[in-house]
C-alpha positions as CSV (number, residue, x, y, z in Angstrom):
1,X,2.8,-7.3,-17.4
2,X,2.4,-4.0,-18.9
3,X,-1.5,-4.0,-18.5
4,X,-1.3,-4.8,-14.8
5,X,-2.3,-2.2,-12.9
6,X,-3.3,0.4,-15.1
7,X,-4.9,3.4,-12.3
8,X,-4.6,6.5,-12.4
9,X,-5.4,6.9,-8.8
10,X,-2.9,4.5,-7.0
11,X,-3.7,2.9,-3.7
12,X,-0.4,3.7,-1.9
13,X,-1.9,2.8,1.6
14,X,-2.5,-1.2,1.4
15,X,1.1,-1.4,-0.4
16,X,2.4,0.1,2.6
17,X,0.3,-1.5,4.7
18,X,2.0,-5.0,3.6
19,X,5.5,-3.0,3.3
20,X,5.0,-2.4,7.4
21,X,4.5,-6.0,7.8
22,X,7.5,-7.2,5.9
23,X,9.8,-4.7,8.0
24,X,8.7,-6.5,11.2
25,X,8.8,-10.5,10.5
26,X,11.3,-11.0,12.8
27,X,8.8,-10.0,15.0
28,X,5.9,-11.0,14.1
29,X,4.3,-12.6,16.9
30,X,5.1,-9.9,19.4
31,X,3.3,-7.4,17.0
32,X,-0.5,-6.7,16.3
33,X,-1.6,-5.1,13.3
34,X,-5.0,-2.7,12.7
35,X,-6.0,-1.4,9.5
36,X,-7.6,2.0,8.4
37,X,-9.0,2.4,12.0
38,X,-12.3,3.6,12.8
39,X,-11.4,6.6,15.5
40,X,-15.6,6.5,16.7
41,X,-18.5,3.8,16.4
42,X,-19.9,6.7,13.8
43,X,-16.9,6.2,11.8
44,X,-13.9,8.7,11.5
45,X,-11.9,6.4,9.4
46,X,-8.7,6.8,8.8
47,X,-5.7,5.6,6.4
48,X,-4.0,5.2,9.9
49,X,-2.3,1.4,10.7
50,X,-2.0,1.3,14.8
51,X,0.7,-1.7,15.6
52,X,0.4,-3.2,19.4
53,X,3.2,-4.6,21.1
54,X,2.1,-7.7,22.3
55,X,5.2,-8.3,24.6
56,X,8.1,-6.4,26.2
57,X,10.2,-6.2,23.4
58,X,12.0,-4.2,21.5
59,X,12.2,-4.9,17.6
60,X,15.0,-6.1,15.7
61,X,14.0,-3.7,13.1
62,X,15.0,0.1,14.3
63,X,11.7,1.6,12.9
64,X,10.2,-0.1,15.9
65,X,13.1,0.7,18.5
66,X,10.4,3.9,19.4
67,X,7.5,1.6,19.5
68,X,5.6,0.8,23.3
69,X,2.3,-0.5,23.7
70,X,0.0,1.2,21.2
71,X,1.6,3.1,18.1
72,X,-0.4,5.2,15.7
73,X,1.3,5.1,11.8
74,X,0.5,7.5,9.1
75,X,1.7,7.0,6.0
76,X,1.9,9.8,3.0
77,X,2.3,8.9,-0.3
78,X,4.5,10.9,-2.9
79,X,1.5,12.8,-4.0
80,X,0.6,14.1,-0.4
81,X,2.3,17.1,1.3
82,X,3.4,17.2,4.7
83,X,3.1,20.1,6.3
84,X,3.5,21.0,10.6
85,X,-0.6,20.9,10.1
86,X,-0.4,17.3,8.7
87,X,1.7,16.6,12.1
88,X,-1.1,18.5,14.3
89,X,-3.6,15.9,12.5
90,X,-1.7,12.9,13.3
91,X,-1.6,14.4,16.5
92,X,-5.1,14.6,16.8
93,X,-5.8,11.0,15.2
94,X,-3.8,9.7,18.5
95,X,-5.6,11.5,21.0
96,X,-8.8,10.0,19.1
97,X,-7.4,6.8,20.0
98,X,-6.2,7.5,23.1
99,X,-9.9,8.4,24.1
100,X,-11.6,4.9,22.9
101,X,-10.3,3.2,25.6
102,X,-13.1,1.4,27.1
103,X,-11.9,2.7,30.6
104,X,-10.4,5.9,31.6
105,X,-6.8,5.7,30.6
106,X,-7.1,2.4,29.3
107,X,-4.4,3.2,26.4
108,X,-2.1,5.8,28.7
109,X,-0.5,8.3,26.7
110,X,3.1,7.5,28.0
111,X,2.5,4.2,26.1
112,X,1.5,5.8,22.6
113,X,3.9,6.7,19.5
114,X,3.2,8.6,16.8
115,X,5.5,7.7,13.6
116,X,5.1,9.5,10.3
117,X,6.0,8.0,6.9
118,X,7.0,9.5,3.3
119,X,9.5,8.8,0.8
120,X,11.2,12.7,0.9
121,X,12.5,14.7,3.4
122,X,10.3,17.1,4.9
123,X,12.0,20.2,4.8
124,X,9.4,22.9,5.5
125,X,7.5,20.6,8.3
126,X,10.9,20.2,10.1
127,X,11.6,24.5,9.8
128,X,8.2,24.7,11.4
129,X,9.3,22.3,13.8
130,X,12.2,23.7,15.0
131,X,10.5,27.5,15.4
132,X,7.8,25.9,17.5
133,X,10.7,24.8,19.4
134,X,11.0,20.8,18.8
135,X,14.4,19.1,18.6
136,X,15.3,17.1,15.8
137,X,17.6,13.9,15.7
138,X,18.2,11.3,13.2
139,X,18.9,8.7,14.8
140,X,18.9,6.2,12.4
141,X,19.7,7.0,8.0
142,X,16.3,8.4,7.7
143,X,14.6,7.8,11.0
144,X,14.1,11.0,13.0
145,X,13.1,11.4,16.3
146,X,10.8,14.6,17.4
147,X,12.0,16.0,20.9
148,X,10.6,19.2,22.9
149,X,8.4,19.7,26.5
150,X,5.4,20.7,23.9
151,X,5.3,16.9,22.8
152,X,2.1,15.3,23.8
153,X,4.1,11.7,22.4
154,X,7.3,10.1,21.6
155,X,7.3,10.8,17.6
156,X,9.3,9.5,15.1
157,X,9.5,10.8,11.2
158,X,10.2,7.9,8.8
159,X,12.0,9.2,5.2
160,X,11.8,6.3,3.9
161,X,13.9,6.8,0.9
162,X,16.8,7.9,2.6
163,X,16.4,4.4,4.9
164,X,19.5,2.0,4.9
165,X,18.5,-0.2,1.8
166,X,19.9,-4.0,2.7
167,X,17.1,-3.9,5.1
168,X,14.4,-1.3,3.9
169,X,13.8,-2.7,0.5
170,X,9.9,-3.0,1.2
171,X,9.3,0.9,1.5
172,X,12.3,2.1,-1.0
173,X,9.9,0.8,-3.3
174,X,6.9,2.5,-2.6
175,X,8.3,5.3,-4.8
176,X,7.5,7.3,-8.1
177,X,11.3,7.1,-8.9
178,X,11.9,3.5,-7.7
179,X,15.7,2.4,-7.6
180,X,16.2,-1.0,-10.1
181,X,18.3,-2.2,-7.8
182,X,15.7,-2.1,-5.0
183,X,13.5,-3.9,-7.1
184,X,15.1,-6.3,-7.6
185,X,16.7,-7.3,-4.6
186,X,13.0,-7.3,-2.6
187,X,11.8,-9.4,-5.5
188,X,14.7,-11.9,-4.6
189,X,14.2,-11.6,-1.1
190,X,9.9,-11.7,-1.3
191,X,10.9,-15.2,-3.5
192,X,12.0,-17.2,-0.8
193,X,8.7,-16.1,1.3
194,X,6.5,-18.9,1.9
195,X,3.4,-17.8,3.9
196,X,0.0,-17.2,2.6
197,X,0.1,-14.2,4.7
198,X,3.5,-12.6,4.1
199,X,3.3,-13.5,0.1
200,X,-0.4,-11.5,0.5
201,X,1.8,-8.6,1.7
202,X,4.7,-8.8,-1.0
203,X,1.4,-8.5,-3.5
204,X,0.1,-5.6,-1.9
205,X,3.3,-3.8,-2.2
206,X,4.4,-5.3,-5.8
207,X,0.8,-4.2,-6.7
208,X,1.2,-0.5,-5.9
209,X,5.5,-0.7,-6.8
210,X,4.5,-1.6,-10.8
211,X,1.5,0.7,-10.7
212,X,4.1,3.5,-9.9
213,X,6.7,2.3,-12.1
214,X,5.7,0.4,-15.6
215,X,8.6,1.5,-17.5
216,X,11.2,0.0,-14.7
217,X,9.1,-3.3,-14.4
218,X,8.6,-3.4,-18.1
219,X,12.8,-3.4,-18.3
220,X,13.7,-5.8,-15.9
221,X,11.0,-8.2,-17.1
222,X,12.6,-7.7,-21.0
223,X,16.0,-8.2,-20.1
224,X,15.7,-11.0,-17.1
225,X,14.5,-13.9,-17.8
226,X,14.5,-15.4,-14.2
227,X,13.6,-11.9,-12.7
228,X,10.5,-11.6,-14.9
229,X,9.6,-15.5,-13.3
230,X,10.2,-14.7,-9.8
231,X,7.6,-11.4,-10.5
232,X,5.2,-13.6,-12.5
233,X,5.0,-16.3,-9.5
234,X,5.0,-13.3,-7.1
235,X,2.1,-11.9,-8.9
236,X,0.1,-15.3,-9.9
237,X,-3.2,-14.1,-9.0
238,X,-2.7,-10.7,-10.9
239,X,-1.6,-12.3,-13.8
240,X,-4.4,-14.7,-13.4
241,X,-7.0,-12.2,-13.4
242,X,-5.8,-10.0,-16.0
243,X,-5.4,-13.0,-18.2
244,X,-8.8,-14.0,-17.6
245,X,-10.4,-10.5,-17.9
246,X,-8.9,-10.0,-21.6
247,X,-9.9,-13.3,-22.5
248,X,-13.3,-12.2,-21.5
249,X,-12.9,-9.3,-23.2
250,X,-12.0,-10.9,-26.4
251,X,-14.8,-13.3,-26.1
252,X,-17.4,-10.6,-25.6
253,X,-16.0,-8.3,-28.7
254,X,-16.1,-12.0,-31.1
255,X,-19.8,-12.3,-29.9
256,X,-20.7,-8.9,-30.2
257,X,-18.9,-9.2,-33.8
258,X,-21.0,-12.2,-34.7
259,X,-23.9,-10.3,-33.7
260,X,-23.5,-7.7,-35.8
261,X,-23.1,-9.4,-39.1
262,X,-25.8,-11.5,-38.1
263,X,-27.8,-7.9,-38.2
264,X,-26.8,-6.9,-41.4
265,X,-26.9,-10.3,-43.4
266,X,-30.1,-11.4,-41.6
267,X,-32.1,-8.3,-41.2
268,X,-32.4,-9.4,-37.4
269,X,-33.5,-7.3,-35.0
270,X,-30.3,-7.5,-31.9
271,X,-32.4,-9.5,-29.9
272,X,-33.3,-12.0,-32.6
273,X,-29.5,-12.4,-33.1
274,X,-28.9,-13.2,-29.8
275,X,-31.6,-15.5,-29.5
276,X,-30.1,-17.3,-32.4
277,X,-27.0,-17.5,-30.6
278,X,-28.7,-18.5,-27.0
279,X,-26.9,-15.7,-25.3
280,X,-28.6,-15.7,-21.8
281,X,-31.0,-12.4,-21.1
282,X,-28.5,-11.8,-18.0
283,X,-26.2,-10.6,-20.9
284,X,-28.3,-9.1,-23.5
285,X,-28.2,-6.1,-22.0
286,X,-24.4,-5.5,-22.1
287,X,-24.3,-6.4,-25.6
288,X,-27.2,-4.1,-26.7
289,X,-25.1,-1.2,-24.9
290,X,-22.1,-1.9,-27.2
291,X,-24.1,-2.1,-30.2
């Protein structure tokens, strides 16, 4: 499991992408989800996720108690700052939105949220805050709501690793410094998920969790037996391609191998070698780069 997910670079977005989906099952029919929206048909895109209420409802899940029609998310990852500008951005991602309505005030702006994600607390966005003169109250463990007559939207700030942890398992592990416990109690809970769809989204967020975390992963997997199954069937199709890609690999460095000694007791030229061995032309080329 070690190899999985070797990046530098990690894709935090589509794991929280599938985290956001996870919170709201018990509302999934009443909620739409958009990805990475284009904010113009010459494309401004975005890392934004805009959820529509479908219905009249308010979610089970508090994250959505802000939520009306239309509802502009931006997420940041633990590598991003978040600074009052980074608010003012978000800002102006939901006027964007606002203004593709295909008729004047088709999405109204008394019917559009703003909510901000990231794992910490952010202190220096929250001092600017309150000097612009914006109210802050948590509402919820690590759900604040932004308050003040200079507020174009309802706004909500999302720490998510300060979020009640029976029921927020999917973003406490979209962390740098994930918790074991959280691990393991989402892989339990993400075991007994059946869907194509909501099994696609426990991928998506195992896939950037492991990335983050290796050593943690690597622990659990040594040490539980039944834990390291649950992840393996979790992650079938991860396993199954990094299984296949180093069998590949070692197939391609046996050949290339063969090749080679072919060379040097043969006197062949590479291309006579692999013409011995009917390696196709399609491949020659790959083989005469490694040689």
């Amino acid at each position: 499991m070690a190899n999985i997910l070797e990046t530098v670079n990690i894709k935090w977005h589509p794991g929280f992408y599938g985290a956001a989906e996870l919170e709201f099952l018990s509302n999934k029919g009443a909620l739409e989800f958009q990805r990475e929206f284009n904010l113009s048909k010459e494309p401004i895109r975005m890392d934004l996720l805009i959820i529509k209420k479908l219905a009249n409802i308010r979610t089970k899940n508090e994250l959505g108690h802000i939520f009306k029609k239309f509802n502009v998310i931006e997420f940041k990852s633990p590598d991003d700052s978040l600074s009052i500008d980074d608010y003012f951005k978000t800002v102006g991602y939901a006027g964007l939105y606002k203004g593709l309505g295909d008729t004047v005030d088709q999405i109204p702006a008394d019917e559009l949220t703003i909510s901000i994600f990231r794992e910490s607390y952010p202190r220096e966005m929250f001092g600017a805050m309150k000097d612009w003169g914006l109210e802050i109250n948590e509402h919820y463990p690590g759900i604040y709501y932004i308050s003040g007559k200079r507020m174009p939207f309802d706004t909500q700030i999302v720490v998510t690793k300060q979020l009640n942890k029976e029921t927020h398992r999917a973003l406490r592990i979209l962390s740098k410094h994930v918790n074991e416990d959280d691990v393991r109690a989402f892989i339990e809970k993400a075991a007994q998920m059946s869907e194509p769809g909501d099994r696609n989204n426990v991928d998506a967020v195992l896939q950037v969790s492991v990335s983050a975390n290796k050593d943690i992963y690597e622990a659990i997997r040594r040490c539980d037996k039944a834990m390291c199954d649950a992840l393996r069937e979790l992650m079938k199709e991860d396993f199954e391609k990094q299984e296949q890609e180093t069998r590949q690999e070692t197939k391609q460095e046996t050949l290339l191998e063969t090749i080679k000694n072919l060379m040097d007791t043969m006197k062949w030229t590479a291309e006579q070698a692999m013409t011995a061995m009917k390696i196709p032309d399609a491949d020659k080329g790959k083989y005469i780069a490694k040689l």
